[in-house]
C-alpha positions in Angstrom: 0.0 0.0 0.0 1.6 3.3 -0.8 0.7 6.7 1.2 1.1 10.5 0.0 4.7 10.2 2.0 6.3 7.4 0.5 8.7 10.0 -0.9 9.4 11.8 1.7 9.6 8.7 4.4 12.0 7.3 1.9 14.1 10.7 1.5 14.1 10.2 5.5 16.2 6.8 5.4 18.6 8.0 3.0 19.7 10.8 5.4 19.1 8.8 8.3 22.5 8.4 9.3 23.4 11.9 8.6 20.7 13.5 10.4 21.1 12.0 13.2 24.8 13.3 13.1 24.0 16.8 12.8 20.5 17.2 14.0 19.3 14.5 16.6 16.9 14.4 18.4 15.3 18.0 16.7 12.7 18.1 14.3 13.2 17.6 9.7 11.1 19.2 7.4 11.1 17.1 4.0 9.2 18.0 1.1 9.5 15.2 -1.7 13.0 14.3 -2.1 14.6 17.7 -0.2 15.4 18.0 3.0 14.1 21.4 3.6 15.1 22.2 7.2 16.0 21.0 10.7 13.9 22.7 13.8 14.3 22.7 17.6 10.5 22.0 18.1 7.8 20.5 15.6 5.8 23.9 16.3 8.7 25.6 14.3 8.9 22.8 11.4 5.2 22.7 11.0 4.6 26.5 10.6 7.7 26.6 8.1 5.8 23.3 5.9 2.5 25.5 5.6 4.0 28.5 4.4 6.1 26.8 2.0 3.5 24.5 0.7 -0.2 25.1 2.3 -2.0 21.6 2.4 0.2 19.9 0.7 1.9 16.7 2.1 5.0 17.1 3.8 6.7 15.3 6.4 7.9 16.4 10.0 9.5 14.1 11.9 11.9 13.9 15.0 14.9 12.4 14.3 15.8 9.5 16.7 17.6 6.4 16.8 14.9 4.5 16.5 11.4 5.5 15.1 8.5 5.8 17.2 5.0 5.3 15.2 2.9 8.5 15.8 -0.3 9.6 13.7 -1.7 13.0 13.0 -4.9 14.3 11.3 -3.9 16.9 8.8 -6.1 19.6 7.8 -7.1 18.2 4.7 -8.5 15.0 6.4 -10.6 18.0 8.6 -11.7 20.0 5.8 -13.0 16.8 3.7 -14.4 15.3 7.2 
């Protein structure tokens, strides 16, 4: 089953190592296949994804060691609700 983040979870493993090198434990804005920013809180990362790109799907996620499943309602899922 594919999702609308298949891209952006996959851009996610490939800078997996790396990100945790420079940036653990803080927060990754990726958009597609670009890594468009690391934040100190998901507030920060979040307000930065709408600006750039409104409703569309992109991904914020903390970057650990190991991944934690967490889900989210987006807006879109609210507004078609």
């Amino acid at each position: 089953m594919t999702t609308k983040l298949d891209t952006e979870l996959e851009t996610y493993a490939q800078h997996k190592e790396e990100l945790l090198g420079r940036a653990r434990e803080r927060f990754v804005l990726i958009k597609g296949s670009t890594v468009v920013g690391v934040f100190d809180s998901p507030a920060d990362a979040l307000q930065k994804g709408y600006e750039e790109y409104g409703n569309e799907p992109f991904l914020v996620k903390q970057v650990l060691d190991v991944d934690l499943p967490q889900n989210f309602t987006s807006f879109e899922v609210a507004l078609q609700g």
